[in-house]
C-alpha positions in Angstrom: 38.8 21.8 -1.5 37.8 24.6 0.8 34.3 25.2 2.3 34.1 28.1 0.4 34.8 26.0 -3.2 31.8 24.0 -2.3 29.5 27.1 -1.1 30.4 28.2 -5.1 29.7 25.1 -6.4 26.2 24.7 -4.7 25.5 28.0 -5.4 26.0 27.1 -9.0 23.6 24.7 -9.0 21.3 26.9 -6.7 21.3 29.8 -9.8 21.6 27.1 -13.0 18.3 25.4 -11.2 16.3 28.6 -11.0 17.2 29.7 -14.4 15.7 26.3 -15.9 12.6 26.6 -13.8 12.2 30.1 -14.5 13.0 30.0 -18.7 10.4 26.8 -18.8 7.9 28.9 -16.6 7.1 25.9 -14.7 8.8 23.3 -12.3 10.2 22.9 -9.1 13.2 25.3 -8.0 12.7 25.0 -4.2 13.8 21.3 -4.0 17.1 21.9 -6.1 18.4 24.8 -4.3 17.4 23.2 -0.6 19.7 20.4 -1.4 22.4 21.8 -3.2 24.7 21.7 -0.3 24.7 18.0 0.2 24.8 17.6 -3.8 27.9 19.4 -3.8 29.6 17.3 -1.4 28.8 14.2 -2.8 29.8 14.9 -6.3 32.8 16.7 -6.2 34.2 15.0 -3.0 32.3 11.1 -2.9 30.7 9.5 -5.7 32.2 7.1 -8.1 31.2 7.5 -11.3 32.4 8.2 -14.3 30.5 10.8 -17.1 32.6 9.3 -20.0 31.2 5.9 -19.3 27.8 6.3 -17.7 27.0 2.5 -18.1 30.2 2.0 -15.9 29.3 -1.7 -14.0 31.2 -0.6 -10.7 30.0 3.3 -10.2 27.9 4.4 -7.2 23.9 4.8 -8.4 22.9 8.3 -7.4 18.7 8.5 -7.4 17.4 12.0 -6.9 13.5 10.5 -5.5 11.8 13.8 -5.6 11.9 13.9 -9.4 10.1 16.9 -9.4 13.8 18.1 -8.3 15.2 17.6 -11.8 16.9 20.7 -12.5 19.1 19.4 -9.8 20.1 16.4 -11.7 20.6 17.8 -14.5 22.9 20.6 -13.3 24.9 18.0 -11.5 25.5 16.0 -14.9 26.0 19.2 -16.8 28.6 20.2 -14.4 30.2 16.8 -13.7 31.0 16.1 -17.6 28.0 13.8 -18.8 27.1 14.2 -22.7 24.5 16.7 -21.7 25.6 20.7 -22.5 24.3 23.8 -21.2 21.8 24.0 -24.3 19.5 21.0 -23.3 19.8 22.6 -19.7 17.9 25.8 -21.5 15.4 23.5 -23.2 14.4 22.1 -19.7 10.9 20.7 -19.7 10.2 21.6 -23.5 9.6 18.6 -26.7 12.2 16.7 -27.3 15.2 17.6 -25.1 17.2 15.9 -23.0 15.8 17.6 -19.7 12.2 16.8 -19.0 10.3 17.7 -16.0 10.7 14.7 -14.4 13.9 12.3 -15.0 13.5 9.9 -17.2 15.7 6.3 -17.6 17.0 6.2 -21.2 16.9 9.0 -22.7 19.3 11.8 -20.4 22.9 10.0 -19.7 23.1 9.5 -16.1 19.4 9.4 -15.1 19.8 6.1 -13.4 15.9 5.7 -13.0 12.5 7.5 -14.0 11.4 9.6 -10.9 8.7 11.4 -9.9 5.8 9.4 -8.6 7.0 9.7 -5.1 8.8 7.3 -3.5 9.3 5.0 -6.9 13.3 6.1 -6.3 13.4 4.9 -3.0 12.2 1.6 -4.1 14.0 1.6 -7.2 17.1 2.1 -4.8 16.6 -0.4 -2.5 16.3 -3.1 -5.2 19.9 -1.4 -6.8 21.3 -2.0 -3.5 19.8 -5.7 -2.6 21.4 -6.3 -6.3 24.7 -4.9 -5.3 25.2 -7.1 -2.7 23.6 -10.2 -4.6 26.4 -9.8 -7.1 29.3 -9.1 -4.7 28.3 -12.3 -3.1 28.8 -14.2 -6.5 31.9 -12.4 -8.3 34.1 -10.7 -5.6 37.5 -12.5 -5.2 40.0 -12.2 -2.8 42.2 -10.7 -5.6 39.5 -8.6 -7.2 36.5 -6.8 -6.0 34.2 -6.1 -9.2 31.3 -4.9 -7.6 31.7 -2.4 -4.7 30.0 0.3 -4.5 27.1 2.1 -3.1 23.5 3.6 -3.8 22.7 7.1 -2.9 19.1 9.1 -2.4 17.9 12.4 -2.4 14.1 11.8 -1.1 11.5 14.6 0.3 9.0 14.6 3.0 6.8 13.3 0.0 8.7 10.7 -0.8 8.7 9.5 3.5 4.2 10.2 3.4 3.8 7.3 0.5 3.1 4.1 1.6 5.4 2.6 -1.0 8.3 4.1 1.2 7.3 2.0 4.3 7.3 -1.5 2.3 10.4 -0.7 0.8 12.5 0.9 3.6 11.4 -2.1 6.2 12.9 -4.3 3.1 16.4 -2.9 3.3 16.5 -2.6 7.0 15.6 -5.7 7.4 18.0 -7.3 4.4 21.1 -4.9 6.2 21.5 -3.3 3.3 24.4 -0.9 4.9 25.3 0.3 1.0 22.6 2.1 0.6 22.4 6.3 2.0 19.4 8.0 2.0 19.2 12.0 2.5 15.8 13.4 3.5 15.5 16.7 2.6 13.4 17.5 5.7 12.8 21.1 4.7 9.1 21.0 6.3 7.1 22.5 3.1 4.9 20.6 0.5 2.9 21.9 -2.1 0.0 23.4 0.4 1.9 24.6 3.0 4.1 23.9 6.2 4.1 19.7 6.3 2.3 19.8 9.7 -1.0 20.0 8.0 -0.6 16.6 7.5 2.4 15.3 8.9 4.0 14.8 12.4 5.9 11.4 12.1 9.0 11.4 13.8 11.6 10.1 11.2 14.0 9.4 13.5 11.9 6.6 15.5 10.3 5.5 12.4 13.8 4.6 10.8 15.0 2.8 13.9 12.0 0.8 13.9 13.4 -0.5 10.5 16.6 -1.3 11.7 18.4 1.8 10.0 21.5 3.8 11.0 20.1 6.9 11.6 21.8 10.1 11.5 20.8 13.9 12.0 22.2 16.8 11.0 22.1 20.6 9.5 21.7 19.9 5.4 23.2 22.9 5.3 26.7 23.0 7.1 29.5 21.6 5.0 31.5 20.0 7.8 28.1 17.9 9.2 27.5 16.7 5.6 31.2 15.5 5.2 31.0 13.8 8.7 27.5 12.0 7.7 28.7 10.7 4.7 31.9 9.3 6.7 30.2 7.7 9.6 27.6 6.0 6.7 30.6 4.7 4.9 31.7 3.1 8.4 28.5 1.5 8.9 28.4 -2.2 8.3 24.9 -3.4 9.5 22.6 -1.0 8.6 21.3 1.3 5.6 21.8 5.0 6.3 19.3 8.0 6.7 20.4 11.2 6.9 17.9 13.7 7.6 19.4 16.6 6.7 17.3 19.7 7.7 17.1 22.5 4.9 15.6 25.6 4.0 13.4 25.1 1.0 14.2 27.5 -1.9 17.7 28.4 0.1 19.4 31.6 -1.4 16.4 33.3 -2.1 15.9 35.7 0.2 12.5 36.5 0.0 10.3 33.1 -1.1 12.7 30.6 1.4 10.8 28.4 3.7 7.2 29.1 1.5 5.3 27.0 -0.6 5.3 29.5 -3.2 8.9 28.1 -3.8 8.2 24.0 -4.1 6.4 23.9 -7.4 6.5 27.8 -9.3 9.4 29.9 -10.3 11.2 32.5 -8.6 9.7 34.7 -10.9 12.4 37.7 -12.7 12.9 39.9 -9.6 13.1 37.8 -7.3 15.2 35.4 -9.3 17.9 38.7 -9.7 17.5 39.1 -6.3 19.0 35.6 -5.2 21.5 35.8 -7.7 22.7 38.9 -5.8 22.0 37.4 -2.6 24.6 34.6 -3.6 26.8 37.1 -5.3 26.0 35.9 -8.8 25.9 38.3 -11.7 22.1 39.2 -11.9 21.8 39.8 -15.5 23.5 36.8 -16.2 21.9 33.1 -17.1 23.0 29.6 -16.8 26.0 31.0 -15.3 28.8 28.7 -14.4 32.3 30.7 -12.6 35.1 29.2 -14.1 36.0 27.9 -10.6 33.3 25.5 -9.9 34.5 24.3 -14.4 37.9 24.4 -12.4 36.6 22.0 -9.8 34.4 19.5 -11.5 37.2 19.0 -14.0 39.6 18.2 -11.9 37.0 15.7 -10.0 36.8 13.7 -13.7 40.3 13.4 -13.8 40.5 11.4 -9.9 37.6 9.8 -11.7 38.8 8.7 -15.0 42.1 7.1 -13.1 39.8 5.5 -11.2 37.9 3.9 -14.1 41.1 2.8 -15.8 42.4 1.0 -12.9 39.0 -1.2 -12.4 39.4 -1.9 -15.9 42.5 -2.9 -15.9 41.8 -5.2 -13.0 39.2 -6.5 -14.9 41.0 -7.5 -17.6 43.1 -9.5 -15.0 40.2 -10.8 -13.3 38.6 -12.2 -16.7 42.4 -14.3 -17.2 42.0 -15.7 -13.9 38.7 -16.1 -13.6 36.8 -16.8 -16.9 33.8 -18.5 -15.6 33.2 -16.0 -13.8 33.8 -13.6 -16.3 31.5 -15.3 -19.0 28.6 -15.8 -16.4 29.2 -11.8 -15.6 28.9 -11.3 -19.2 25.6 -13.5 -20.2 24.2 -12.1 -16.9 24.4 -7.9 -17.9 23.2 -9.3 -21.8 20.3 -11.1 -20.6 21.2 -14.0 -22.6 19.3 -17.0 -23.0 20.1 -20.8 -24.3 19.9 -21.3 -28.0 17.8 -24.6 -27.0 16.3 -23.2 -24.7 13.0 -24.6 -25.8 14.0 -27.9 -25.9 14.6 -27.6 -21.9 11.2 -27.1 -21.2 9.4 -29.7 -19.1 6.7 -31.9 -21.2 3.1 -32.4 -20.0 0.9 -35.4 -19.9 -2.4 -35.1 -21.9 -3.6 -37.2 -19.4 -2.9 -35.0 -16.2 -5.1 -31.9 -15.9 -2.5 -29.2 -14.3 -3.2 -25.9 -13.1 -0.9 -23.1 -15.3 0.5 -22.0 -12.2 1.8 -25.5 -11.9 3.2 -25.8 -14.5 5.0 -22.6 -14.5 6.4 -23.9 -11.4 7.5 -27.1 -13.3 8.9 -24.2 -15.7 10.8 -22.4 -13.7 12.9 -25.1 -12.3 13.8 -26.2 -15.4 14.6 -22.4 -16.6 16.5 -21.9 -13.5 19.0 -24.7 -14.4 19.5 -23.2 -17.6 19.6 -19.6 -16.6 21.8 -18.9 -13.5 21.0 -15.1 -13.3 17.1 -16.2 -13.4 15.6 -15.0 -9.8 12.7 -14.1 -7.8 10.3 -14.2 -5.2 6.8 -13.7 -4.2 5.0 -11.1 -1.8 4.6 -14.1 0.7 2.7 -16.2 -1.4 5.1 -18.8 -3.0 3.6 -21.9 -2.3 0.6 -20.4 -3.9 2.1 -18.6 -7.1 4.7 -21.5 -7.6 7.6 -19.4 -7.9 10.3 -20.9 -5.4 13.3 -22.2 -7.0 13.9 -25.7 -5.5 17.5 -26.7 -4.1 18.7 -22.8 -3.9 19.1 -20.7 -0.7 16.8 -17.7 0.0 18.4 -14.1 0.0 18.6 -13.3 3.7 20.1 -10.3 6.3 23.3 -10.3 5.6 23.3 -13.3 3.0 22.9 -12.8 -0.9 23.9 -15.5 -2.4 20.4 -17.0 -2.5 18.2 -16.7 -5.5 14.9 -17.0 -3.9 14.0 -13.3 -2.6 11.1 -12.6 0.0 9.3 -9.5 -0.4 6.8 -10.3 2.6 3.0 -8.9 2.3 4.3 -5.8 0.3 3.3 -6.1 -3.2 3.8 -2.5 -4.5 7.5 -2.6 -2.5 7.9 -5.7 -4.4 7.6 -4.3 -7.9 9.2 -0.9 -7.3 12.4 -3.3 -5.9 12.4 -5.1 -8.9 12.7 -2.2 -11.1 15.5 -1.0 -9.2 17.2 -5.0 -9.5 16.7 -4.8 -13.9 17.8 -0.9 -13.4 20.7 -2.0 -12.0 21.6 -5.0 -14.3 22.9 -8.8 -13.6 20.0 -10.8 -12.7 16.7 -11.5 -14.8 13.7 -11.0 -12.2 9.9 -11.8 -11.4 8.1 -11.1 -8.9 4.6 -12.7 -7.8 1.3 -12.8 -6.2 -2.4 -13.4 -6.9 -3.6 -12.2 -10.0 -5.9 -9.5 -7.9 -3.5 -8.1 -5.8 -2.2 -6.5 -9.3 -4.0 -3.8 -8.5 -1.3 -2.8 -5.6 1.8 -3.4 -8.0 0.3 -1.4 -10.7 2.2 1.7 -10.1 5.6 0.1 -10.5 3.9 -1.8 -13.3 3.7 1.1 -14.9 7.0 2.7 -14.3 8.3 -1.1 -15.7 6.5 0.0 -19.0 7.6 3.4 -19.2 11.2 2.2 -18.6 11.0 -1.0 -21.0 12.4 -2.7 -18.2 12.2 -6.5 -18.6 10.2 -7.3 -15.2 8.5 -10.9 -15.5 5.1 -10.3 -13.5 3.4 -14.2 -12.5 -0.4 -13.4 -11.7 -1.7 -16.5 -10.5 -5.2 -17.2 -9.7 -6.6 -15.5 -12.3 -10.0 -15.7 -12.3 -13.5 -16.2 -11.1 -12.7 -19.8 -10.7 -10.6 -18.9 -7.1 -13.9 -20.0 -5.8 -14.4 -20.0 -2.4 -12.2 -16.8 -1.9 -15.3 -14.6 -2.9 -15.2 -11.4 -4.8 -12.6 -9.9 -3.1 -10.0 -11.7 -4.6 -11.9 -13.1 -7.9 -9.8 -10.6 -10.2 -12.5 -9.3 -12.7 -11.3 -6.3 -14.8 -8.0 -6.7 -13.8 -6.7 -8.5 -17.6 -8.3 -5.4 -19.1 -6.7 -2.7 -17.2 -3.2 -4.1 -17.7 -4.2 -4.5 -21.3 -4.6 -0.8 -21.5 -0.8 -0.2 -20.4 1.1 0.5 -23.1 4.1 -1.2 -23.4 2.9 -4.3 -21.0 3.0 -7.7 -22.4 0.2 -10.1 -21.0 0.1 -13.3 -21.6 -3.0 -15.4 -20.6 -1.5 -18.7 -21.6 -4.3 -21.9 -22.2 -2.6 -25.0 -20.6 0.6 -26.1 -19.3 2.2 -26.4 -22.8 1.6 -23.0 -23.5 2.7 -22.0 -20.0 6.1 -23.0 -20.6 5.9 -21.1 -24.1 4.8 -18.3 -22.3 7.7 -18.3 -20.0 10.2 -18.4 -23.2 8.4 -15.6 -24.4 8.6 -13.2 -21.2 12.2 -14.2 -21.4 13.1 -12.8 -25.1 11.4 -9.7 -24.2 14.1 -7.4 -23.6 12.1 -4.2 -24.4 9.6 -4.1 -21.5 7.8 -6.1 -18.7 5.4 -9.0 -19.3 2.6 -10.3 -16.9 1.9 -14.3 -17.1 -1.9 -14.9 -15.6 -1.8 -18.0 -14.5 -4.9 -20.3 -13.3 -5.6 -21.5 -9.5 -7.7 -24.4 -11.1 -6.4 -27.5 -13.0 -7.2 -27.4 -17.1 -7.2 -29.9 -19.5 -3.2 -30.4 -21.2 -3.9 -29.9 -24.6 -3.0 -33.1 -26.9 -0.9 -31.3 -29.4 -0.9 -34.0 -31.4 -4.2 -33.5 -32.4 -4.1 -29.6 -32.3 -1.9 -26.5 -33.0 1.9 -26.3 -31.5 2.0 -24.3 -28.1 4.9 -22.4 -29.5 2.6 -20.3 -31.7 1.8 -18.6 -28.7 4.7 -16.7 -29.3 2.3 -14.9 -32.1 -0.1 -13.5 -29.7 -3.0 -15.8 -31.2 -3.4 -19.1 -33.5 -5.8 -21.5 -35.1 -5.7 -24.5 -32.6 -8.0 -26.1 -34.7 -10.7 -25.7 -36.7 -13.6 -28.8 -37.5 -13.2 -29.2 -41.7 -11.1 -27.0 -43.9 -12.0 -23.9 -45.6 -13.2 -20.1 -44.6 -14.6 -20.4 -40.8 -18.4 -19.9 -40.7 -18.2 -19.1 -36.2 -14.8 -18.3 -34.8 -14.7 -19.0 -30.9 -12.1 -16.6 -30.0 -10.4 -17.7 -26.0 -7.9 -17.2 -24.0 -6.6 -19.0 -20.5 -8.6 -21.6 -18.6 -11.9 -20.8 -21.4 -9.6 -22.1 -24.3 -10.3 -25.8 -22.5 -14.1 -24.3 -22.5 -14.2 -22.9 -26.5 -13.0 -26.9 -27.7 -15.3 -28.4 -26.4 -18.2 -26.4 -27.3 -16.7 -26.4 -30.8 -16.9 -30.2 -30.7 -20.4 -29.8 -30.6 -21.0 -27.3 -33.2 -18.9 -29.2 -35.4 -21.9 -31.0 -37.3 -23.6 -27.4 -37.5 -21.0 -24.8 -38.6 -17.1 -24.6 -39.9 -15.7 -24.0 -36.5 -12.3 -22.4 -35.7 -10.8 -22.2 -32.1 -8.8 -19.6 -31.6 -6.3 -19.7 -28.7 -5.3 -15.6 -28.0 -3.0 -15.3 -25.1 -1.8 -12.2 -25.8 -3.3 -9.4 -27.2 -0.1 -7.3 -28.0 1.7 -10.3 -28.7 -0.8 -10.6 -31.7 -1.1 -7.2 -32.7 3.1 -7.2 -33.2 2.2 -9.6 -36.2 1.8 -8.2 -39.6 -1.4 -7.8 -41.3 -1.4 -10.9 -43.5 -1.0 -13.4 -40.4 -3.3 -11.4 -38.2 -5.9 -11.8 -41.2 -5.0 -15.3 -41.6 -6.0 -16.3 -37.7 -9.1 -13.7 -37.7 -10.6 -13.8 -41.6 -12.3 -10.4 -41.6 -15.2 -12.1 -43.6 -16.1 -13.9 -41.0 -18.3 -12.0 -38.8 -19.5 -14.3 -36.7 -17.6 -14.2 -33.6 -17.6 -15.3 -29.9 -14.8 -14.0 -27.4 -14.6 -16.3 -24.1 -12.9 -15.1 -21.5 -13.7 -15.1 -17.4 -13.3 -11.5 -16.8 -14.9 -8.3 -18.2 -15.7 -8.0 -21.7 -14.6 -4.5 -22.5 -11.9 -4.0 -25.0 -12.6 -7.3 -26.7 -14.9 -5.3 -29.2 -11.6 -4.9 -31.3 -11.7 -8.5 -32.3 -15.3 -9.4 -32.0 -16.3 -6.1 -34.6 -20.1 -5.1 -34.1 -21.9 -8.4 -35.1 -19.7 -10.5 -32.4 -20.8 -11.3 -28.7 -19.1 -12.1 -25.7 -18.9 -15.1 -23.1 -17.6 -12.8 -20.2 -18.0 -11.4 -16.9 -19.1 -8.1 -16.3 -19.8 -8.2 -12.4 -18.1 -9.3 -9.2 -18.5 -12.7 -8.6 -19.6 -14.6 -5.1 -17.9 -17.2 -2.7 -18.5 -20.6 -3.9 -16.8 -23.9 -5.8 -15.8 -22.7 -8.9 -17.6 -25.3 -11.0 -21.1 -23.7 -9.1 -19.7 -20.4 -10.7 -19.0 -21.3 -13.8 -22.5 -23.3 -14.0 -24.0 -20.0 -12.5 -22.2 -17.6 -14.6 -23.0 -19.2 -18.1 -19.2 -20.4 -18.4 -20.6 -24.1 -20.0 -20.6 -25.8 -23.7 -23.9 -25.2 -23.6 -24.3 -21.4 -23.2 -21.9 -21.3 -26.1 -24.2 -22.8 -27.9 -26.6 -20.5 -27.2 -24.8 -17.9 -28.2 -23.9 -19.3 -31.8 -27.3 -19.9 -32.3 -28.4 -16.7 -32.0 -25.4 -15.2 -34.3 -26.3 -17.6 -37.0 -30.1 -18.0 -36.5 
């Protein structure tokens, strides 16, 4: 294929990218058209994929960061042969098509992850590749190779200015994650001017400071592009950057190298203009030659043969290998055990055990029962419980391990382990303290809008760190992931409900869940004498109630305050019909029908107290007008816990208090 073939081709994508932006009257042609030179080469001449089978195990992931860049994406699936036609290119950014302003995971076939907070792809990237190499260290063979290929990145001087960027880049340099190329698209324009209002890094020392194969070159000259892409593939150490310096907005011959290009269309003339300028037809839209068609079908055939032969090999590989084979399998399902209750570790009534504890208890017991079960902690493992004993660590250049080590990088931490469920094999978590949320949240987000099946452990979730001060008692933090839709939290009472908790993080398939976990030891509840922990699986249950009948006061708990709301129940018992009500999670409850949600909170019942060591808001949904609240609505202060809970109100006896003035 000719230099002059792949001029066509990026041209293509050049005039199919404008003609979105420009029929939607909004979006981003500058990015598209800067970077179509490098595009073309890739796709027509580089990556493996294949458009018939997007879900292909084996093909190379191709993230385009800048998601405000979509129109490039989307022109490259259109014209590669994915199950995307020129009509939903027309309906770009508008309800209910397959092309919306930013790419999103799920719902356009090939959009590998949602982009467009900046620098969530390079994360997401990084994690792909760190998984690539985790599996190839588990299922290659001498006479079979399953899992070989690469991760590739289109990313923006935006993308290189967030600080999620720097956690996740020194990640990969420093795991030698030589799989994974990066393109900058160093065009030197954001979206209020030239990027030396607020930019002078130099790239090029920054990226060898993170151990990175760095290369340089014109993004616009055919033969450099070819030759970066070769010397990457040669690399064996490092990941690759290419900078690759472009003209924003290139082919248009009057709006290149301006803001006015990065985030508006061309506008009509102008947009004839460049289509002359490129010696398109100019009253023509969404044009594709038949050339380029010419080109990109003859690119699915190479691709198609190459699909066939991996499967084939496969097949092979599944005869000689079966354990393999059927771990592979259970791995990209997510199975589980059938029993997998009945592995659980048992708790001693007698032994008061912190939650985070015993979800370190739990995960060694999970971790024998669920090979692909792996994680790590932003450098705080001994504290959040979360190594898995007897295993190696993932290291440079070693990925067999199933302990990962994010270092102090929280947000890089969740944006890699989006990219690892992305990519598929492993079931992940990721931990730190319960405050430090707050930097994760982003990603925590993007987990929810994804419905990827993250497993978030919180631990030290409360006031009762103590001696750590305000700084990193977490206050408002259960609240505000409470507001994310599509976020599971789980606040679970005692160890026993802990390791339910875990079960229930695990057969959530549809979206991420966050375990808060306590610092402090609590009381193991005798379940014996009170409610199964399993029920925690229903978001909230009657753990027990003091005589049979309607409840006259409902104490209404969750996490270390459960311990808290039974014994001031004790004492109201010769008083009032009391119910306890453990509530670990919210959404987990509000997933029940009506009948069981009535049956836990009787709507007749008015008389309610929520306890709970955080901020009250939101808990007016369950406590109606007439309830009150045993919670925290201020930072706390350095001291033992048990002074801050005396302090704070947090005692039997303030509970009292309370029910005395709801029922006079």
């Amino acid at each position: 294929m000719t230099h002059t073939d792949l001029k066509l081709v990026a041209d293509t994508i050049r005039c199919l990218s404008a003609d979105g932006v420009e029929s939607a009257k909004s979006g981003h042609p500058g990015m598209p058209m800067g970077t179509a030179d490098y595009a073309a080469v890739l796709f027509t001449k580089v990556l493996k994929h294949c458009p018939s089978k997007p879900q292909w195990a084996d093909r190379d992931r191709f993230i385009v960061s800048a998601g405000h860049g979509s129109m490039l994406l989307y022109s490259l699936l259109h014209l590669s042969g994915y199950d995307l036609p020129m009509e939903e290119l027309e309906k770009f950014r508008q309800f209910g098509s397959l092309t919306p302003g930013h790419p999103e995971h799920g719902l356009t076939p090939g959009v590998e992850t949602t982009t467009g907070p900046l620098s969530q792809g390079i994360g997401n990237s990084i994690g792909m590749a760190l998984t690539e190499r985790m599996l190839a260290a588990r299922y290659n063979t001498a006479d079979f190779t399953p899992v070989d290929h690469y991760t590739y990145v289109i990313c923006s001087d935006g993308d290189l200015m967030e600080g999620l960027s720097h956690e996740a880049c020194a990640i990969a340099g420093h795991l030698k994650l030589h799989k994974l190329i990066v393109f900058y698209d160093s065009n030197r324009i954001t979206i209020e001017g030239a990027t030396d209002l607020a930019y002078s890094d130099d790239v090029r020392r920054r990226f060898e400071g993170y151990h990175w194969n760095v290369l340089e070159i014109d993004g616009h000259d055919y033969t450099s592009i070819e030759q970066a892409l070769t010397d990457a593939h040669a690399e064996t150490e490092r990941p690759t950057i290419i900078i690759g310096h472009t003209h924003i907005g290139q082919g248009s011959p009057n709006m290149h190298d301006t803001a006015k290009v990065h985030g508006a269309p061309l506008g009509e003339d102008e947009l004839r203009a460049t289509k002359k300028h490129l010696g398109f037809p100019e009253d023509k839209t969404y044009y594709v030659p038949d050339r380029v068609r010419e080109i990109f079908a003859a690119r699915r055939q190479d691709l198609e043969a190459k699909v066939k032969a991996w499967d084939e090999r496969w097949s092979a590989y599944t005869a000689a290998h079966p354990d393999l084979a059927a771990a592979w399998q259970s791995a990209m399902s997510l199975e589980i055990p059938a029993d997998i209750e009945a592995q659980l570790p048992a708790f001693d009534p007698a032994q008061p055990l912190a939650t985070r504890v015993a979800s370190g208890k739990t995960i060694q017991a999970l971790a024998q029962q669920i090979p692909s079960l792996i994680g790590g902690s932003a450098d705080l493992a001994p504290s959040t419980n979360t190594l898995i004993d007897n295993v190696d660590s993932v290291a440079p250049g070693k990925y067999a391990g199933r302990n990962l080590h994010f270092g102090i990088r929280e947000h890089g931490m969740a944006a890699l382990l989006n990219g690892m469920m992305l990519h598929g094999g492993f079931r992940v978590f990721g931990a730190t303290f319960f405050v430090f949320s707050d930097y994760c949240r982003p990603s925590v987000r993007l987990s929810a809008i994804m419905e990827m099946p993250v497993i978030y452990v919180f631990t030290h979730d409360s006031f009762y760190v103590g001696e750590d001060g305000p700084t990193h008692q977490p206050i408002e933090h259960a609240a505000a992931l409470r507001a994310m839709p599509g976020l599971t939290v789980i606040r679970p009472s005692d160890a026993t409900e802990t390791a339910a908790a875990w079960v229930a993080a695990l057969r959530n398939t549809k979206g991420p869940t966050a375990l808060l976990l306590t610092r402090q030891n609590v009381a193991v509840i005798d379940r014996s004498k009170y409610a199964p922990a399993n029920l925690l699986e229903k978001g909230a249950y009657t753990l027990w109630q003091s005589a049979e009948g309607e409840p006259e006061l409902i104490l209404i708990a969750t996490g270390s305050e459960v311990e808290l709301a039974l014994a001031a129940a004790g004492n109201l018992a010769s008083k009032h019909r009391v119910r306890v009500v453990s509530m670990p999670s919210w959404e987990l409850f509000e997933q029940q029908d009506a009948a069981y949600r009535e049956s836990v909170l009787p709507r007749d019942c008015r008389r309610r107290i929520a306890i709970e060591a955080g901020t009250s808001f939101g808990w007016e949904r369950y406590i109606g007008n007439e309830g009150r609240t045993l919670c925290l609505d201020h930072f706390g202060k350095s001291g033992p816990y048990k002074d801050l809970a005396k302090a704070y109100g947090f005692t039997p006896e303030r509970v009292a208090e309370i029910a005395a003035e709801l029922t006079g």
